[in-house]
C-alpha positions, 0 to 999 in steps of 0.5 A: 500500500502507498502512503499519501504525503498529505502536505503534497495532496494539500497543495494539489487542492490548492493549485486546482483550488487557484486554478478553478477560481481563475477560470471563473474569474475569466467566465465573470470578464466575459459574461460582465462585457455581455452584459454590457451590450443590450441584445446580450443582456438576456444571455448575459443574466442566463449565463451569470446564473448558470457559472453561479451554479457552477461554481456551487456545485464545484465548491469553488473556494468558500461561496464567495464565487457563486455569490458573486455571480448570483449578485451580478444575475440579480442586478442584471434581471433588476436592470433588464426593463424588457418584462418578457425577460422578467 
Protein backbone atom coordinates (compact mmCIF):
# COMPACT_ATOMS: atom_id res chain seq x y z
CA UNK A 1 0.00 0.00 0.00
CA UNK A 2 1.29 3.57 -0.79
CA UNK A 3 1.26 6.08 1.91
CA UNK A 4 -0.05 9.75 0.87
CA UNK A 5 2.00 12.59 1.69
CA UNK A 6 -0.56 14.89 2.94
CA UNK A 7 1.30 18.02 2.72
CA UNK A 8 1.98 17.03 -1.41
CA UNK A 9 -2.26 16.24 -1.64
CA UNK A 10 -2.79 19.91 0.27
CA UNK A 11 -1.04 21.82 -2.20
CA UNK A 12 -2.60 19.79 -5.33
CA UNK A 13 -6.02 21.30 -3.83
CA UNK A 14 -4.81 24.47 -3.86
CA UNK A 15 -3.47 24.64 -7.06
CA UNK A 16 -6.50 23.39 -8.52
CA UNK A 17 -8.49 25.35 -5.90
CA UNK A 18 -6.30 28.53 -7.52
CA UNK A 19 -6.98 27.47 -10.72
CA UNK A 20 -10.69 26.93 -10.91
CA UNK A 21 -11.30 30.14 -9.14
CA UNK A 22 -9.25 31.54 -12.03
CA UNK A 23 -11.12 30.23 -14.68
CA UNK A 24 -14.29 31.65 -13.00
CA UNK A 25 -12.94 34.94 -12.99
CA UNK A 26 -12.06 34.92 -16.62
CA UNK A 27 -16.26 33.26 -17.15
CA UNK A 28 -17.19 36.67 -14.98
CA UNK A 29 -14.97 39.13 -17.52
CA UNK A 30 -16.68 37.58 -20.06
CA UNK A 31 -20.02 37.45 -19.03
CA UNK A 32 -19.87 41.13 -17.49
CA UNK A 33 -18.61 42.51 -21.21
CA UNK A 34 -22.07 40.70 -22.12
CA UNK A 35 -23.89 42.16 -20.17
CA UNK A 36 -22.91 45.38 -21.14
CA UNK A 37 -24.50 45.06 -24.74
CA UNK A 38 -28.08 45.18 -24.71
CA UNK A 39 -29.09 42.42 -27.33
CA UNK A 40 -26.99 40.02 -24.98
CA UNK A 41 -28.36 41.01 -21.52
CA UNK A 42 -30.56 38.28 -21.71
CA UNK A 43 -27.68 35.61 -22.29
CA UNK A 44 -25.62 37.68 -20.21
CA UNK A 45 -28.40 37.02 -16.94
CA UNK A 46 -28.66 33.15 -18.05
CA UNK A 47 -25.22 32.89 -18.02
CA UNK A 48 -24.14 34.58 -14.73
CA UNK A 49 -26.80 32.38 -13.23
CA UNK A 50 -25.69 29.27 -14.67
CA UNK A 51 -21.48 29.73 -13.61
CA UNK A 52 -23.37 30.55 -10.27
CA UNK A 53 -24.24 27.34 -10.25
CA UNK A 54 -21.36 26.07 -11.40
CA UNK A 55 -19.37 27.16 -9.34
CA UNK A 56 -21.56 25.99 -6.32
CA UNK A 57 -21.52 22.65 -7.42
CA UNK A 58 -17.65 22.51 -7.61
CA UNK A 59 -17.34 24.43 -4.23
CA UNK A 60 -15.10 26.96 -5.70
CA UNK A 61 -13.26 28.11 -2.81
CA UNK A 62 -15.60 29.22 0.00
CA UNK A 63 -19.26 30.66 -1.67
CA UNK A 64 -17.82 33.84 -2.47
CA UNK A 65 -17.80 32.52 -6.29
CA UNK A 66 -21.11 31.67 -6.79
CA UNK A 67 -22.27 34.61 -4.60
CA UNK A 68 -20.96 36.85 -6.98
CA UNK A 69 -22.19 35.55 -9.68
CA UNK A 70 -25.68 35.22 -8.14
CA UNK A 71 -25.44 39.22 -7.10
CA UNK A 72 -24.45 40.20 -10.59
CA UNK A 73 -27.64 37.94 -12.20
CA UNK A 74 -29.83 39.81 -9.88
CA UNK A 75 -28.55 43.12 -10.81
CA UNK A 76 -29.00 42.46 -14.44
CA UNK A 77 -32.55 40.87 -14.18
CA UNK A 78 -33.23 44.31 -11.97
CA UNK A 79 -31.72 46.27 -14.63
CA UNK A 80 -33.44 44.35 -17.72
CA UNK A 81 -36.51 46.76 -18.48
CA UNK A 82 -37.93 44.23 -21.02
CA UNK A 83 -40.64 42.34 -18.63
CA UNK A 84 -40.97 39.43 -21.06
CA UNK A 85 -37.16 38.90 -19.74
CA UNK A 86 -38.51 39.04 -16.38
Amino acid sequence: VETVDVEELENVVKACTSGTRKVFQYIHEIVTALAGVIEYQEMALKMFLQAALCADALEVSEESVSYEFFVQAFTLYEEVADTKTQ
